[in-house]
N, CA, C and O atoms as CSV, one atom per row, in Angstrom:
chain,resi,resn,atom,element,x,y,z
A,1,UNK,N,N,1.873,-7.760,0.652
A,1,UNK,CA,C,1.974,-8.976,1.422
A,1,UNK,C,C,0.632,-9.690,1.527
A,1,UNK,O,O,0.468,-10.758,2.118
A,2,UNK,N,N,-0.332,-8.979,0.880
A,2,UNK,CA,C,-1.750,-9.466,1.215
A,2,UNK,C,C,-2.411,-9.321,2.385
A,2,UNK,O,O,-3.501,-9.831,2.645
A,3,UNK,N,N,-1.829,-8.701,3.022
A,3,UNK,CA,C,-2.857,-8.752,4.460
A,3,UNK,C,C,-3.111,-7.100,4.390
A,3,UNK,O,O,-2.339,-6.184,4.104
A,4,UNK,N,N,-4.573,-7.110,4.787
A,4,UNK,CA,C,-5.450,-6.275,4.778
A,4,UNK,C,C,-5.231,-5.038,6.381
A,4,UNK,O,O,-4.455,-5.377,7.275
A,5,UNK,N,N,-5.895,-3.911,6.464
A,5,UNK,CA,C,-5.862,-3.078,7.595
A,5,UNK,C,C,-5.966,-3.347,8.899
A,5,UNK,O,O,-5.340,-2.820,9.819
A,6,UNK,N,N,-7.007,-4.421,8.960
A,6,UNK,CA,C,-8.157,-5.172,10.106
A,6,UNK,C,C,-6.837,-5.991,10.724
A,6,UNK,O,O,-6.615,-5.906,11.932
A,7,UNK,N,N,-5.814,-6.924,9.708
A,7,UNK,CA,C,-4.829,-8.003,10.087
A,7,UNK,C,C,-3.443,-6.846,10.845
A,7,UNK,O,O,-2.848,-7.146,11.880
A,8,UNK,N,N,-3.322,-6.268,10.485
A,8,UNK,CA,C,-1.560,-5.525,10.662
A,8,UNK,C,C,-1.911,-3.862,10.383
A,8,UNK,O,O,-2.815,-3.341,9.730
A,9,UNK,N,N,-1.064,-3.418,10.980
A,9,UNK,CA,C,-0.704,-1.780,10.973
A,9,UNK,C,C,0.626,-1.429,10.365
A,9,UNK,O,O,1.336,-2.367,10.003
A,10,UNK,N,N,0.978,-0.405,10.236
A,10,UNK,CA,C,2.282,0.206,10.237
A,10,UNK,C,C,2.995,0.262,11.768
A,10,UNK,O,O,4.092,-0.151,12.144
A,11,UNK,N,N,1.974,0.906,12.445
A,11,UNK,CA,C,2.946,1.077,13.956
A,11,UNK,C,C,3.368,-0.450,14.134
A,11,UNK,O,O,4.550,-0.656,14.412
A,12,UNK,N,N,2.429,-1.643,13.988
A,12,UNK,CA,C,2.994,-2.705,14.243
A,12,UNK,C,C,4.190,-3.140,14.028
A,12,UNK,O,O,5.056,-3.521,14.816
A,13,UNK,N,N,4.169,-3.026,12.486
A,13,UNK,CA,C,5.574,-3.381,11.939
A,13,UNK,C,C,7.015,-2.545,12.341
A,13,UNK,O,O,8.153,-3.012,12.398
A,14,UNK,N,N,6.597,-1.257,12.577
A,14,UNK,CA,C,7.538,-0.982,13.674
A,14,UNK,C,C,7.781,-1.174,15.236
A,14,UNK,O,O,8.720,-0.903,15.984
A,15,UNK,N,N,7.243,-1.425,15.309
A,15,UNK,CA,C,7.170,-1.889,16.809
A,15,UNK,C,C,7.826,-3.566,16.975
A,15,UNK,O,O,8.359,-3.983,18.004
A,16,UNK,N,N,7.627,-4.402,15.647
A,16,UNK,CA,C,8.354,-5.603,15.301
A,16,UNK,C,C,9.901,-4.999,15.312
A,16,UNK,O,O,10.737,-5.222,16.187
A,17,UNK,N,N,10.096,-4.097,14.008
A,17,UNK,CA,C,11.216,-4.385,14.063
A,17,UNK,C,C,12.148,-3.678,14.744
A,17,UNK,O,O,13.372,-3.772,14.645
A,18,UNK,N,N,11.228,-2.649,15.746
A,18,UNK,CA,C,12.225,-2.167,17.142
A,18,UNK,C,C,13.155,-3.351,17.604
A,18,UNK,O,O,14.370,-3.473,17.760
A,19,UNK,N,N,11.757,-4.396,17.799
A,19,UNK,CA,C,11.947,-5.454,19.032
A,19,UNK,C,C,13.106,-6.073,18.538
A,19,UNK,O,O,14.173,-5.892,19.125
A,20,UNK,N,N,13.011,-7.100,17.083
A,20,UNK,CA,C,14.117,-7.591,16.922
A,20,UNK,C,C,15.301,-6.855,16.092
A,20,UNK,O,O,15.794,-7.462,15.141
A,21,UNK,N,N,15.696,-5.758,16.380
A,21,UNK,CA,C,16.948,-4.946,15.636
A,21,UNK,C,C,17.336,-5.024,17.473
A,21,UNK,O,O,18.466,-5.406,17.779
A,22,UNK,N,N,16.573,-4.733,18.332
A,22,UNK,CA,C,17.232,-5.039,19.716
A,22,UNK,C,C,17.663,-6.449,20.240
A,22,UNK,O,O,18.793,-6.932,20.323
A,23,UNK,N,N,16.456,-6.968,20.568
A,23,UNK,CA,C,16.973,-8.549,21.600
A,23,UNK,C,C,17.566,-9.511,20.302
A,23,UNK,O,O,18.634,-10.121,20.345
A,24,UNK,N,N,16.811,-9.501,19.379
A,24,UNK,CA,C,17.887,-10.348,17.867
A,24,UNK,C,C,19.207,-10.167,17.594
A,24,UNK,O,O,20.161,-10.786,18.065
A,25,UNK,N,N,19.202,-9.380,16.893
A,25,UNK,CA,C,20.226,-8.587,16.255
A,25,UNK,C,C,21.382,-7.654,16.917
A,25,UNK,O,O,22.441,-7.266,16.422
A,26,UNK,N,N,20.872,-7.447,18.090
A,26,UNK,CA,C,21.830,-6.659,19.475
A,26,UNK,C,C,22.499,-5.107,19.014
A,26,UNK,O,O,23.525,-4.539,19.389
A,27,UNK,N,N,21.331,-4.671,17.940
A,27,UNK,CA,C,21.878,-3.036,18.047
A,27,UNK,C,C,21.249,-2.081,19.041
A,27,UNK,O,O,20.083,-2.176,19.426
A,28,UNK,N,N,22.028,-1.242,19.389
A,28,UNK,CA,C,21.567,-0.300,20.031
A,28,UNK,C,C,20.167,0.218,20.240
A,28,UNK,O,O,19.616,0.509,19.178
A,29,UNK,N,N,19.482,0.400,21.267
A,29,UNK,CA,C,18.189,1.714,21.416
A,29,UNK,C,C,18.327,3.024,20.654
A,29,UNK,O,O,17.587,3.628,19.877
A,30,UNK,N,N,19.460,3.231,21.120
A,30,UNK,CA,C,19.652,4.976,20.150
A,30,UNK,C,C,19.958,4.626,18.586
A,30,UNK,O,O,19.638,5.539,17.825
A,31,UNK,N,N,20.352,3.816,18.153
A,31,UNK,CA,C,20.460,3.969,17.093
A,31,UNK,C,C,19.311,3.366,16.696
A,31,UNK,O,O,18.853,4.395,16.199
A,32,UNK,N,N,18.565,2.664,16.522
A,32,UNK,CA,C,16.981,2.257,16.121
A,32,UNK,C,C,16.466,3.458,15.993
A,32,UNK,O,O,16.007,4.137,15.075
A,33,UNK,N,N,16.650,3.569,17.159
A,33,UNK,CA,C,15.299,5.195,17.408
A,33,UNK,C,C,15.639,6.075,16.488
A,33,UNK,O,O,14.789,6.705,15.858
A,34,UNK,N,N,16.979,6.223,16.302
A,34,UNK,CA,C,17.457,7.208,15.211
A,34,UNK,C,C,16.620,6.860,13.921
A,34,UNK,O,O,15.715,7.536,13.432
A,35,UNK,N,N,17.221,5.421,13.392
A,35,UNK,CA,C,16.734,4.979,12.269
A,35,UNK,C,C,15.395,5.265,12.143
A,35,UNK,O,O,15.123,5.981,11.179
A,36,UNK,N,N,14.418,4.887,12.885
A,36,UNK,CA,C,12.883,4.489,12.828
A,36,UNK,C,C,12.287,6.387,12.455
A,36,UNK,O,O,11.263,6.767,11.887
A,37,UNK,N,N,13.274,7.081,12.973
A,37,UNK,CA,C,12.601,7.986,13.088
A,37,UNK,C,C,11.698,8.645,14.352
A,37,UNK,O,O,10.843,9.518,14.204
A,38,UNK,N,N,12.069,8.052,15.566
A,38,UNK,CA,C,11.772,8.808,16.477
A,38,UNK,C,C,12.544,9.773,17.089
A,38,UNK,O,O,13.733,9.540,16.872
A,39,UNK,N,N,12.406,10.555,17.623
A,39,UNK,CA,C,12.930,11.763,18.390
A,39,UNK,C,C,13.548,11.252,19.328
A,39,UNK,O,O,12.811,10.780,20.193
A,40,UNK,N,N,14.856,11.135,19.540
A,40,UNK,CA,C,16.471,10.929,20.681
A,40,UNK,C,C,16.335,12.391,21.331
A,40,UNK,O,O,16.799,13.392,20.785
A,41,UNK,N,N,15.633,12.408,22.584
A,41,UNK,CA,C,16.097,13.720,23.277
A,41,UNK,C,C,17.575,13.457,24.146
A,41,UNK,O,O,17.763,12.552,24.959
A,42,UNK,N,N,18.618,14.577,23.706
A,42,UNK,CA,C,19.795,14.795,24.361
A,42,UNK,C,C,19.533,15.340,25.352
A,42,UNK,O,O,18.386,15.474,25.778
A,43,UNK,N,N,20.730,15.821,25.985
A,43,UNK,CA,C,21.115,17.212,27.315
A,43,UNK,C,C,20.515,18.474,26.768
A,43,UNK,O,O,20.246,19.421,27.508
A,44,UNK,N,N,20.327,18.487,25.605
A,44,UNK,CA,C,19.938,20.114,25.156
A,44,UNK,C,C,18.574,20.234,24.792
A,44,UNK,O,O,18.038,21.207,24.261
A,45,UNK,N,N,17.890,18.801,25.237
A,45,UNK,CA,C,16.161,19.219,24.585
A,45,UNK,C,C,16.128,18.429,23.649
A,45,UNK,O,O,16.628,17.308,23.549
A,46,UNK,N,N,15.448,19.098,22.854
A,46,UNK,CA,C,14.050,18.180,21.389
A,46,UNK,C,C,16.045,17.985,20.424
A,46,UNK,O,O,16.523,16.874,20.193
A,47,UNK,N,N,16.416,18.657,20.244
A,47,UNK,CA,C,17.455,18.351,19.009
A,47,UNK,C,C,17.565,17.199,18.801
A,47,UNK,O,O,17.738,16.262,19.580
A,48,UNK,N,N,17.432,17.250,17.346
A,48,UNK,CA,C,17.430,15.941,16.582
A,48,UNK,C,C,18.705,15.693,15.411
A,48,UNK,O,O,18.848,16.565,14.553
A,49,UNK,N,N,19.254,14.967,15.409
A,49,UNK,CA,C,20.585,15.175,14.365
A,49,UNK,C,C,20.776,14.008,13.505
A,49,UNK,O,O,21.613,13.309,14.075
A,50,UNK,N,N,20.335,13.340,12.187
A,50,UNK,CA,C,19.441,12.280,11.766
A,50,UNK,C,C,21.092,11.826,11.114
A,50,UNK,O,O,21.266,10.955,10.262
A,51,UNK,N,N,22.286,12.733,11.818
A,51,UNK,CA,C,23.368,11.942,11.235
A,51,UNK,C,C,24.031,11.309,12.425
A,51,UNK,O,O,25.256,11.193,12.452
A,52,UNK,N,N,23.111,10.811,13.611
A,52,UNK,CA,C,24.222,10.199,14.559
A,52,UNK,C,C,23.496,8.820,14.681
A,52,UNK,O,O,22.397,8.330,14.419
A,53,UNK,N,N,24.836,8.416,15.282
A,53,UNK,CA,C,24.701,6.562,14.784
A,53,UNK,C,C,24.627,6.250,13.610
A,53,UNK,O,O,23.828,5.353,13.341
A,54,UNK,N,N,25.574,6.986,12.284
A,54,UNK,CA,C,24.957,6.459,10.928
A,54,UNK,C,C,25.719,5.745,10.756
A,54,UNK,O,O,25.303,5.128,9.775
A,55,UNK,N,N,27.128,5.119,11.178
A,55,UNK,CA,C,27.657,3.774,10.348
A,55,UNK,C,C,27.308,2.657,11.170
A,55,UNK,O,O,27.546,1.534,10.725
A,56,UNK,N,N,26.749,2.791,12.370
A,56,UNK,CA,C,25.860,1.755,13.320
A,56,UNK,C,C,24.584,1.170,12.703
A,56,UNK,O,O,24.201,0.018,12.906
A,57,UNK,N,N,23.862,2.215,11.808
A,57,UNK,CA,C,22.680,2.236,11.217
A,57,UNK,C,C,22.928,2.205,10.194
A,57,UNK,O,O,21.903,2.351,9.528
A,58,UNK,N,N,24.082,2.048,9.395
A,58,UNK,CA,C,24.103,1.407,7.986
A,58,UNK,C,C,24.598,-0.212,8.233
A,58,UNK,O,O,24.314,-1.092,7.419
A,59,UNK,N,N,25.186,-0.407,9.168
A,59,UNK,CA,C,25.251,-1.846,9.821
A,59,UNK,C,C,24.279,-2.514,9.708
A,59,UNK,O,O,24.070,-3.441,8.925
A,60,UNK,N,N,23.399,-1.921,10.764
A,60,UNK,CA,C,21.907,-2.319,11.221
A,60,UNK,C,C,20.798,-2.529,10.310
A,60,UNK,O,O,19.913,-3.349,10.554
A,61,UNK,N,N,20.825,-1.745,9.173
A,61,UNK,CA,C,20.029,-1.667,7.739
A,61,UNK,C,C,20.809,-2.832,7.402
A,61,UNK,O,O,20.329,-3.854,7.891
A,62,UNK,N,N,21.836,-3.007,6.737
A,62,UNK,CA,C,22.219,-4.151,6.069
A,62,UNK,C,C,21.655,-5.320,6.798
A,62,UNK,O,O,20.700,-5.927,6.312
A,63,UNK,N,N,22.340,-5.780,8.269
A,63,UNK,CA,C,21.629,-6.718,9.220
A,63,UNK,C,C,20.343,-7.062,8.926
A,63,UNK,O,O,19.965,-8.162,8.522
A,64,UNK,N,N,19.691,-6.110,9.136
A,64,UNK,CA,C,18.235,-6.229,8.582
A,64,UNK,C,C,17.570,-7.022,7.331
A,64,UNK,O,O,16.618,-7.776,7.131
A,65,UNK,N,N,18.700,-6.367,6.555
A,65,UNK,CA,C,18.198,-6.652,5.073
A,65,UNK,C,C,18.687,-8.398,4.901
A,65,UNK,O,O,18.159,-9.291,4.239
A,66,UNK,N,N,19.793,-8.416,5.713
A,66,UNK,CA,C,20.101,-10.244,5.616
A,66,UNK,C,C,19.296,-11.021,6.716
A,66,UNK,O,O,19.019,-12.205,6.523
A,67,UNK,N,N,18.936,-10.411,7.807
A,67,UNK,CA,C,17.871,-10.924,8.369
A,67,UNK,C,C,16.519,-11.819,7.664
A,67,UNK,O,O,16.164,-12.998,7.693
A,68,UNK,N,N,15.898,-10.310,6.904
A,68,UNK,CA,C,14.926,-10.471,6.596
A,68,UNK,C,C,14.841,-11.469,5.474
A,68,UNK,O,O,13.730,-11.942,5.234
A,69,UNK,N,N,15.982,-11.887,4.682
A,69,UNK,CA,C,16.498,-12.377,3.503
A,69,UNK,C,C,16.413,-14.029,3.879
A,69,UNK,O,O,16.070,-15.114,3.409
A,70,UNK,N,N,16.783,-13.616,4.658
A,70,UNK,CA,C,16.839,-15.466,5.764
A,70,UNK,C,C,15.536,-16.075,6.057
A,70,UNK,O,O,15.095,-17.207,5.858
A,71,UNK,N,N,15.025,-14.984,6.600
A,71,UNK,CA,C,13.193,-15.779,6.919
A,71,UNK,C,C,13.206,-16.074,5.463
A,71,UNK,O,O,13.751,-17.040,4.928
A,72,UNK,N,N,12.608,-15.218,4.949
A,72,UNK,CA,C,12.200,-15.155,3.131
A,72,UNK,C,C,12.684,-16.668,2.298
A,72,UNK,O,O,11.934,-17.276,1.535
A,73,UNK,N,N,14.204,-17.123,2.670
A,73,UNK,CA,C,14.659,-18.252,2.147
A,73,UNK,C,C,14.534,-19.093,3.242
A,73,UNK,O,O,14.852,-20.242,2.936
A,74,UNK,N,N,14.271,-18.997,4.138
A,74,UNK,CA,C,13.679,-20.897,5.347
A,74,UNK,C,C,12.534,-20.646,4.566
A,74,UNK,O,O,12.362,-21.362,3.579
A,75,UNK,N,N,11.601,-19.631,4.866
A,75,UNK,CA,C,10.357,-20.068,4.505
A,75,UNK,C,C,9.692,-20.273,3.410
A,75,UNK,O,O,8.481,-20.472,3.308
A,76,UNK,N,N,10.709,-20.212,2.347
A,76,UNK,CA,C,10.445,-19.909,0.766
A,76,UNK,C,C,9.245,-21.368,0.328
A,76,UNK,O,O,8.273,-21.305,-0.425
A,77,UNK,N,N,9.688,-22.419,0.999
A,77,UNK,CA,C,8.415,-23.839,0.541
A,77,UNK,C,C,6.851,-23.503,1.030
A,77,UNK,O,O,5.763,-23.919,0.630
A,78,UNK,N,N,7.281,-22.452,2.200
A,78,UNK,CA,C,5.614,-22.358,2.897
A,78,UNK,C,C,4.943,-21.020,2.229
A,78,UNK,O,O,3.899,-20.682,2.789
A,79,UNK,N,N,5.286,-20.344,1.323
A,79,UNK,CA,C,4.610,-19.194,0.604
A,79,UNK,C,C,4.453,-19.480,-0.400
A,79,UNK,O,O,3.913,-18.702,-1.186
């Protein structure tokens, strides 16, 4: 994308697209968290089960992917 270490992070960009897969897009907390890869503590502790919320989060991936598809084509004259 061209931007350097000093401009953007990784945590950033997750931390973007926490924000809008939530207040945007209106999926779930648990299922993000699933996706992103953070740890969902249940009733039983640390267990982690990287198959729950998966047709929410194959939703949410697609969403994403037409999301992101959309900026990319509004903004296609300004890049």
């Amino acid at each position: 994308m061209g931007w350097d270490s000093d401009t953007v992070c990784g945590h950033g960009f997750r931390a973007t697209a926490r924000t809008m897969l939530h207040e945007i897009l209106q999926f779930s907390p648990d299922a993000i968290e699933a996706q992103l890869g953070h740890r969902v503590p249940d009733r039983l502790g640390a267990a982690y089960n990287r198959t729950k919320h998966l047709e929410e989060r194959r939703r949410m991936m697609q969403a994403w992917a037409d999301y992101l598809g959309g900026i990319k084509e509004s903004n296609a004259g300004l890049l």
